[in-house]
C-alpha positions as CSV (number, residue, x, y, z in Angstrom):
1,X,-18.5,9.9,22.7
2,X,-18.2,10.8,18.9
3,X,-20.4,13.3,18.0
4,X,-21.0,14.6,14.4
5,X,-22.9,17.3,12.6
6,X,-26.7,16.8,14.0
7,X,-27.6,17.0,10.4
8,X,-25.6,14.2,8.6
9,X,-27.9,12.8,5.4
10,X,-29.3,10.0,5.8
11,X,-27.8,6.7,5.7
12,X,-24.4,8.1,7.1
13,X,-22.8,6.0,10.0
14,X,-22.1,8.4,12.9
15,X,-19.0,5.7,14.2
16,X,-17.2,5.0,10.8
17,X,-15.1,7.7,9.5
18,X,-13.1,7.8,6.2
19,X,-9.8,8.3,5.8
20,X,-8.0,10.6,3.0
21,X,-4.4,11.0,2.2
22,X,-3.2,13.9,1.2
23,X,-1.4,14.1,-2.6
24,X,2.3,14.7,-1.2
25,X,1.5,12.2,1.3
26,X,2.3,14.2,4.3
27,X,-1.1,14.0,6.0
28,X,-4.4,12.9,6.3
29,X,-8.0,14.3,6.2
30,X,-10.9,12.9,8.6
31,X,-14.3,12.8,7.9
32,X,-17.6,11.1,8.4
33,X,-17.7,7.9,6.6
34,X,-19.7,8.5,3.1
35,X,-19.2,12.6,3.9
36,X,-18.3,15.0,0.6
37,X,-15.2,17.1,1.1
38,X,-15.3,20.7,0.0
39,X,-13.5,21.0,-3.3
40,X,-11.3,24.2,-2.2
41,X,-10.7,21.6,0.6
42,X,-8.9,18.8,-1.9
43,X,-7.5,22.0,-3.9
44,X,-5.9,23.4,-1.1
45,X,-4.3,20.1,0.0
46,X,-2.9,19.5,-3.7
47,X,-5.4,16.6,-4.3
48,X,-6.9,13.6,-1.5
49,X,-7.2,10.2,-2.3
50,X,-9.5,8.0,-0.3
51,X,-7.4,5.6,1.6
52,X,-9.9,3.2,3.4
53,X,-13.1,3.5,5.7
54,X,-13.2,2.1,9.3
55,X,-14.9,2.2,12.9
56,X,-13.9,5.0,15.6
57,X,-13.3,1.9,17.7
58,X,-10.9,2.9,20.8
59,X,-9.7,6.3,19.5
60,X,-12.6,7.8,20.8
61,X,-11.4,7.1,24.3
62,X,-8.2,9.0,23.7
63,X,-7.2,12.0,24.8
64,X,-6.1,13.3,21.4
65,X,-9.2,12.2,19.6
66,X,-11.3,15.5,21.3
67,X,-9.5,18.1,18.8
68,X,-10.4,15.6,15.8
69,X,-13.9,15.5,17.1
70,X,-14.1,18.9,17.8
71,X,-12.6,20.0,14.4
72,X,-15.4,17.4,12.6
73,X,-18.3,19.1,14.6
74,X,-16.8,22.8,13.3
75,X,-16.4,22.0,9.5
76,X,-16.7,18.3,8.4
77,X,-13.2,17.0,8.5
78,X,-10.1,16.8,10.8
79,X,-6.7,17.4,9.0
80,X,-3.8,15.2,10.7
81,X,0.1,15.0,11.0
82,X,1.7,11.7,10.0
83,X,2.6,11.5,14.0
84,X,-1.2,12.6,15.2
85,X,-2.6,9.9,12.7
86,X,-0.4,7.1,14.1
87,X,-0.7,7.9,17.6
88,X,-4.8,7.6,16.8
89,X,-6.2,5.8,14.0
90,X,-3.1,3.5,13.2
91,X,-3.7,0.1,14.3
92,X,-1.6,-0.6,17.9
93,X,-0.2,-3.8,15.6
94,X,0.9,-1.8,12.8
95,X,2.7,1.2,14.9
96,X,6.7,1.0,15.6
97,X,7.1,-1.2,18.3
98,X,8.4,-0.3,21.2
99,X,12.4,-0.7,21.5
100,X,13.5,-3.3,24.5
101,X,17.4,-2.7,25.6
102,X,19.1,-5.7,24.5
103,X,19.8,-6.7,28.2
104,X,16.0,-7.0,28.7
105,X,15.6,-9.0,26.3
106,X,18.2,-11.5,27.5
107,X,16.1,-11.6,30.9
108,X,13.1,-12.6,28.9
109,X,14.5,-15.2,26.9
C-alpha cells in the first residue's frame, strides 16, 4: 500500500498525489497531493509546472510503483521518465494502443 512521510501536515490526502512537469518537458515530478517541492528541487529541473492532481488508484498495485513509493518516503517526490510515467500513472485509455497484425484484425472483423 502507499505509504508517505508519517508526518504529512494536516489536511494532506495520503492516496492523491500531484503531478509536475518538468520545464523541457522531458519528465515528471511525484509528490503528495498539496506537498511543497524544495526550490533547489524546481531550480535543478529548469522550472515545474503543476500538471493535475489525481488518486493512486491501480498504480499502487504495480510492480514499478515500489521505487516511486520508496523514493516519496526518502525525500518527498519521485522524479519520472516519459516511459516510467506512462507505463504508471497514464490512464490505460490514453496509452498507445497495442498494434494488432493486420491479418488479426481480418479474423475479428
Amino acid at each position: 500500500m502507499l505509504q508517505f512521510p508519517s508526518a504529512l501536515p494536516d489536511g494532506m490526502n495520503r492516496y492523491r498525489i500531484d503531478i509536475f512537469l518538468a520545464a523541457d518537458g522531458h519528465g515528471y515530478v511525484i509528490a503528495p497531493a498539496g506537498a511543497a517541492l524544495a526550490p533547489e528541487l524546481v531550480r535543478a529541473l529548469g522550472g515545474l509546472h503543476h500538471g493535475w492532481t489525481q488518486d493512486v488508484g491501480a498504480a499502487a498495485t504495480l510492480p514499478g510503483w515500489r521505487a516511486v513509493r520508496d523514493d516519496i518516503d526518502a525525500c518527498g517526490y519521485s522524479i519520472l521518465a516519459e516511459t516510467d510515467f506512462a507505463r504508471l500513472l497514464l490512464a490505460p485509455r490514453l496509452q498507445t494502443p497495442k498494434v494488432v497484425p493486420a491479418a488479426r484484425r481480418t479474423e475479428a472483423a
